[in-house]
MDAnalysis code that builds the backbone (N, CA, C; Angstrom):
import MDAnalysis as mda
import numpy as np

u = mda.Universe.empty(93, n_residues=31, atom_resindex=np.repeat(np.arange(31), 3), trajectory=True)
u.add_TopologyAttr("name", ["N", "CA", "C"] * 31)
u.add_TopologyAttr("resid", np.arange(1, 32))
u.add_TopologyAttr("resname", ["UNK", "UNK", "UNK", "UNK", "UNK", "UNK", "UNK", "UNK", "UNK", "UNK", "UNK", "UNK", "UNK", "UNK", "UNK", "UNK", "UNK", "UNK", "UNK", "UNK", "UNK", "UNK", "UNK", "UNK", "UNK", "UNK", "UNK", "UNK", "UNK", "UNK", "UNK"])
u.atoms.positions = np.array([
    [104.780, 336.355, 120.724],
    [103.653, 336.729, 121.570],
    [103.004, 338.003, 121.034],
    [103.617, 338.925, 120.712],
    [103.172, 340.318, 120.170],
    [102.234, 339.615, 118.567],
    [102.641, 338.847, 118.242],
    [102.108, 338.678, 116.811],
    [100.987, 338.007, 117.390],
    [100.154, 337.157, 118.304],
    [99.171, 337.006, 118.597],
    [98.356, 337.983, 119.340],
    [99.263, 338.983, 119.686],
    [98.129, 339.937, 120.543],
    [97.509, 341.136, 119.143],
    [98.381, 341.184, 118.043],
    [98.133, 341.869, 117.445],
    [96.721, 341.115, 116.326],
    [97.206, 340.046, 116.565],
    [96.106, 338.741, 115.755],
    [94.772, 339.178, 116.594],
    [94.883, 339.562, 117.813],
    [93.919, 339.184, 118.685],
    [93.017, 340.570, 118.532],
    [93.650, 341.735, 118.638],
    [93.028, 343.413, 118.558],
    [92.554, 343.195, 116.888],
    [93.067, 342.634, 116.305],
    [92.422, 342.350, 114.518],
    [91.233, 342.018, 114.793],
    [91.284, 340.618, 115.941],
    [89.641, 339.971, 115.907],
    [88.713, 340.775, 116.980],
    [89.075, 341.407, 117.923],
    [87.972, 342.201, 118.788],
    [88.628, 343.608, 118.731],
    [89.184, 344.447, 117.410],
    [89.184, 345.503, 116.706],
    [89.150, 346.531, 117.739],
    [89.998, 345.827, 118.939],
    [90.459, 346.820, 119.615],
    [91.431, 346.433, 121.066],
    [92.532, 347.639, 121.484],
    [92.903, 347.023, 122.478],
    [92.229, 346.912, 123.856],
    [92.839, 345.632, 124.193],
    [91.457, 345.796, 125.354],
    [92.550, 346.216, 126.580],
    [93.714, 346.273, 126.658],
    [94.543, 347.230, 127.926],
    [95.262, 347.607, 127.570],
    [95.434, 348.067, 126.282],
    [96.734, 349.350, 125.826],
    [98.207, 348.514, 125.442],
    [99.212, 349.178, 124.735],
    [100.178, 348.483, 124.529],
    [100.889, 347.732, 125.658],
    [100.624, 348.087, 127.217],
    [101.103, 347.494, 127.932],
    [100.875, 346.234, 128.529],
    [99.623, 345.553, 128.136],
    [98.747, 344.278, 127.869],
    [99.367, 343.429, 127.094],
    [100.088, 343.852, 125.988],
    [100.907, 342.871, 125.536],
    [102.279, 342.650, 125.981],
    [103.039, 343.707, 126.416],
    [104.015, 343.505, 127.862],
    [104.028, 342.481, 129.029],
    [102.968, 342.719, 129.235],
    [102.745, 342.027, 130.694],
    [101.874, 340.833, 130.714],
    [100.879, 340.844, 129.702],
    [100.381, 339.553, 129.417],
    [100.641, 338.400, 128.929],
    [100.971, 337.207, 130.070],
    [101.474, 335.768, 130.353],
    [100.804, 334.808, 129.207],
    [99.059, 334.994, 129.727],
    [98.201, 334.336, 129.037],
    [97.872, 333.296, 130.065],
    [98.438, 333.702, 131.181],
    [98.066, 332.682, 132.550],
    [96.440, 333.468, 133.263],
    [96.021, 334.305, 133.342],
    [95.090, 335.130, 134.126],
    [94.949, 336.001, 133.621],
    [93.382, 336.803, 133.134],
    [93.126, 338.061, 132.233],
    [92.180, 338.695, 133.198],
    [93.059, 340.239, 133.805],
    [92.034, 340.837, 134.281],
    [91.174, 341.601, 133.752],
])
């Protein structure tokens, strides 16, 4: 999962909720 969130800040070159977004993010609901 971390290797797609890191795939993901590559393609919109930034985090969009901090390292703790990839913690807590399911991939069920994005607030």
């Amino acid at each position: 999962m971390l290797d797609v969130t890191k795939a993901f800040v590559r393609l919109t070159g930034k985090t969009l909720f901090g390292p703790k977004w990839s913690l807590g993010y399911s991939g069920s609901t994005m607030h």
